[in-house]
Each structure stands twice: as structure tokens, then as C-alpha cells.
N, C-alpha and C positions, 0 to 999 in steps of 0.2 A: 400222588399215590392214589389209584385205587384201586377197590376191592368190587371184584364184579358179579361174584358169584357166593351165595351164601353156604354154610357146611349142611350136607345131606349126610344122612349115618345109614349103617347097614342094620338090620334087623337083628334086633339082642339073638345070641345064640341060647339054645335052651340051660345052659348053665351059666349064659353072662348074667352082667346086673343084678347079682348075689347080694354085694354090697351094698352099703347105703349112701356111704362116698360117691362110689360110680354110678347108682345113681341119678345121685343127685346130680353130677355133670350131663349123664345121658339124656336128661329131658331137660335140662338148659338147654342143648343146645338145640334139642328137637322141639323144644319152642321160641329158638331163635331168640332169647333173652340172654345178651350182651353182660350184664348187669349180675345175672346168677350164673355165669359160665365163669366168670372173674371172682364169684365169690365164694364158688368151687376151689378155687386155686386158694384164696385167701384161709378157708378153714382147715384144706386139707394139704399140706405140703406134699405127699406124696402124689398128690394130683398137680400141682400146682404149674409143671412145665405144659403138656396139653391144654391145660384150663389159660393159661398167662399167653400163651406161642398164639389160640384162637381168638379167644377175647382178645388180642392187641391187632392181630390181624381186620379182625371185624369192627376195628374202632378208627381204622389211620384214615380216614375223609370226618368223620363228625366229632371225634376226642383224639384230635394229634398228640397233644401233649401226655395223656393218659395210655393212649396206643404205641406210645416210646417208652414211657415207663415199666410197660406191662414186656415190652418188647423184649426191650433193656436185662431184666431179668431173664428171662427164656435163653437169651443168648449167651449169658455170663456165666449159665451153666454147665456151655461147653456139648451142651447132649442134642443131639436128635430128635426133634418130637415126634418125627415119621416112627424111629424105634419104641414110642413107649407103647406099651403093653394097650391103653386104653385108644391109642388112637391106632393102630395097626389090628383089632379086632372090630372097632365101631366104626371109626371117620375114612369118608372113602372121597371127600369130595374133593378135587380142582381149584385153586384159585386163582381168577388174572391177577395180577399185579403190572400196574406199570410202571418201566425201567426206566425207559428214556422217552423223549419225543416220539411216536410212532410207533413205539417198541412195547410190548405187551408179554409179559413171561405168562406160561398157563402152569402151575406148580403143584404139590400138594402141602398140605402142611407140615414143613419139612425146616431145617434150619437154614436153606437157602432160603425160603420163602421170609423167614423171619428175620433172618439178616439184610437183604436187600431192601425189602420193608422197613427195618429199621436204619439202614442208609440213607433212604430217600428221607427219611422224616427227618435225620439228623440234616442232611443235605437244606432244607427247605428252611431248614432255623439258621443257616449261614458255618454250619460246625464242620467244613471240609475234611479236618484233620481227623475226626472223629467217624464218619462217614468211610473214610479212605480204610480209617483201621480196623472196621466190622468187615467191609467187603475184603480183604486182603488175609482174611481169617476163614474165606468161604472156597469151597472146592472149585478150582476152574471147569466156568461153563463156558459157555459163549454169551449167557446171559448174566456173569458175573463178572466177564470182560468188557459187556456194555457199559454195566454202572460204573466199573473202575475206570474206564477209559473216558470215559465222560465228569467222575471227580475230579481224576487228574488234569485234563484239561481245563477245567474250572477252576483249579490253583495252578494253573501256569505250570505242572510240571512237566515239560515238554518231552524229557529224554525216558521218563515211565512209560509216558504215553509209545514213543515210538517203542520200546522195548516189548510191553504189550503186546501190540500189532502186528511185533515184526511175524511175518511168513503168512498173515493173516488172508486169505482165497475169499472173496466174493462169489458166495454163493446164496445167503436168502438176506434179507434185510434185517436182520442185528449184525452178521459178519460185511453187510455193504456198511451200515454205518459204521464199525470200528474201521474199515478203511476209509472214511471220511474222518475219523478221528486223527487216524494216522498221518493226514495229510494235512490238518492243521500247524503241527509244531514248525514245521517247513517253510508253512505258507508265514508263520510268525517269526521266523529267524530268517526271511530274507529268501531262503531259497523259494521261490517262486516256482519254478518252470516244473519242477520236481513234485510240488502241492498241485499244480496242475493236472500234473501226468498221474496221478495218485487220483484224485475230481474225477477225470474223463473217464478212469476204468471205472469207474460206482454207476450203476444204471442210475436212472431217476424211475425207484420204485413207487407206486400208488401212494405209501403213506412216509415217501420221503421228501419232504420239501425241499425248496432252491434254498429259505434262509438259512436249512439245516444242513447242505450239503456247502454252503459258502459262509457256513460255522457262525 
């Protein structure tokens, strides 16, 4: 997982940052300290989704385990942090995240971004099941069909995977790799000629490798 671009905010408007909560988050985060953006979240609960959704995004390469906790919460409470009120007037920025091999989502700070973020990190500690049940909670993208189709293949479950895929069109490289996903179950139950035929249509994109297309 990383995180490749740091949060930029939009200029207080003349009646924002009235408060002393808000704040106190606005120049965490406009001095890019990690640290008092989380600690935002911890004094103030009504802050605490914004404050917990960034701090954990801005922590999953250096504090994994603290950017799943932080995560973890953000997400269990079901909300939006693109809808909350402090991050849809201030926080304007983008973040990469990466999904898969190759595959790079550009998001905002949004509950996809913190759900997939927190799959991969669940992912990475070996917690498949757990991983599987954050994404399968998240709106279908094409970049939340990558992660899922990618879990599932990595607990063997073959018949999600093709269900997935099914009617799935290569057209950029996250839609050629889930048709490389597609074509593993195939190639795992024998049917061969069929994982083939599925192989041959997926171009060999720039940032798609032979080991990632021969699974």
C-alpha cells in the first residue's frame, strides 16, 4: 500500500475556522503533522471521522498497524468522509493508493479510499476473510473489482472470482487484469484451452507483467 501524494486544503473561507476544533485539524493538516491530525480525531469525536479516515491514510507505509486501527474505525462507522462537512469545504486533495500489482487508484478521501486501504493492510497480515468483507461493503468500481478479484483468488475462491468478471470488456489495465483474474479459476480446474483463450485477449500492457498475466 502506498500513499503518494500528501493532503493540500483549500483556503479557509471568510467564515470557516470559526471554531477551535476545526482549527485545530486545519493546520494539522496544513502542517502535515500525522500525529496532531489523529489527535484531532481523539479529542474531538465530532471530528473524529475526517481526522481518523486521513491520519490512517497517511500512516499505511510507516504505522501499518496504527493506520488499520485508525482505519478500522472510520469505516465501522458506515459514513462518508468525502460527505463530512470539514472535509467537503477544506480537503481538496487526490490520493494514489495501490490496489494491485501495477494497478494504482487516484481517489479522494472518500470511503473507497479507506476501505481498500484498509483491505490491503488487512490483506498484508494474511486476514483474507476480513479483507474480502471491507471490500464487498464498498460501491462497485472497477477498482474495487480489482481488489476483490484479487482476494478472492488468493483464498482460492474460484466461482466469486468468475462471477465477478463475468461480461468483464478489456479496455484499460485494471479491466485487462480482472480478465486475467477471470482466467485463472479455469486455468486451476483444468480447463486449460479456455484460461488460454481468456490470456491471449489481455494485451501485455506497460505495467503488466508475464508473471502477473501467468498468475
Amino acid at each position: 500500500m502506498l500513499l503518494r501524494r500528501r493532503p493540500h486544503l483549500w483556503r479557509p473561507r471568510s467564515r470557516g475556522c470559526s471554531r477551535r476544533r476545526e482549527k485545530q485539524l486545519y493546520k494539522a493538516i496544513q502542517s502535515q503533522d500525522v500525529q496532531a491530525i489523529k489527535q484531532a480525531g481523539v479529542e474531538h469525536p465530532d471530528f473524529r471521522l475526517p481526522s481518523y479516515s486521513l491520519a490512517g491514510l497517511m500512516l499505511v507505509t510507516d504505522e501499518p498497524k496504527e493506520a488499520e486501527r485508525l482505519l478500522s474505525e472510520a469505516f465501522a462507522t458506515g459514513k462518508d468522509p468525502a460527505q463530512d462537512k470539514f472535509v467537503s469545504t477544506y480537503l481538496f486533495t487526490r490520493l494514489e493508493l495501490s490496489i494491485a500489482a501495477g494497478i494504482t487508484a487516484e481517489l479522494p478521501v472518500d470511503r473507497d479510499a479507506v476501505g481498500l486501504a484498509l483491505a490491503e493492510l488487512k490483506q498484508d497480515e494474511g486476514d483474507l476473510d476480513g479483507a474480502i468483507a471491507v471490500v464487498e461493503q464498498l460501491e462497485p468500481t472497477t477498482y474495487s473489482a480489482v481488489s476483490l478479484a484479487e482476494l478472492y483468488a488468493e483464498a482460492e475462491r474460484w466461482d466469486d472470482v468468475i462471477e465477478l468478471t463475468e461480461g468483464m470488456e478489456n479496455q484499460d489495465d485494471p479491466s485487462a487484469l480482472l480478465c486475467v483474474f477471470r482466467g485463472r479459476p479455469f486455468r486451476e480446474q483444468g480447463f486449460h484451452d479456455a484460461a488460454h483463450e481468456i490470456y491471449s485477449s489481455s494485451p501485455r500492457r506497460p505495467r503488466m507483467s508475464q508473471e502477473r498475466l501467468e498468475g
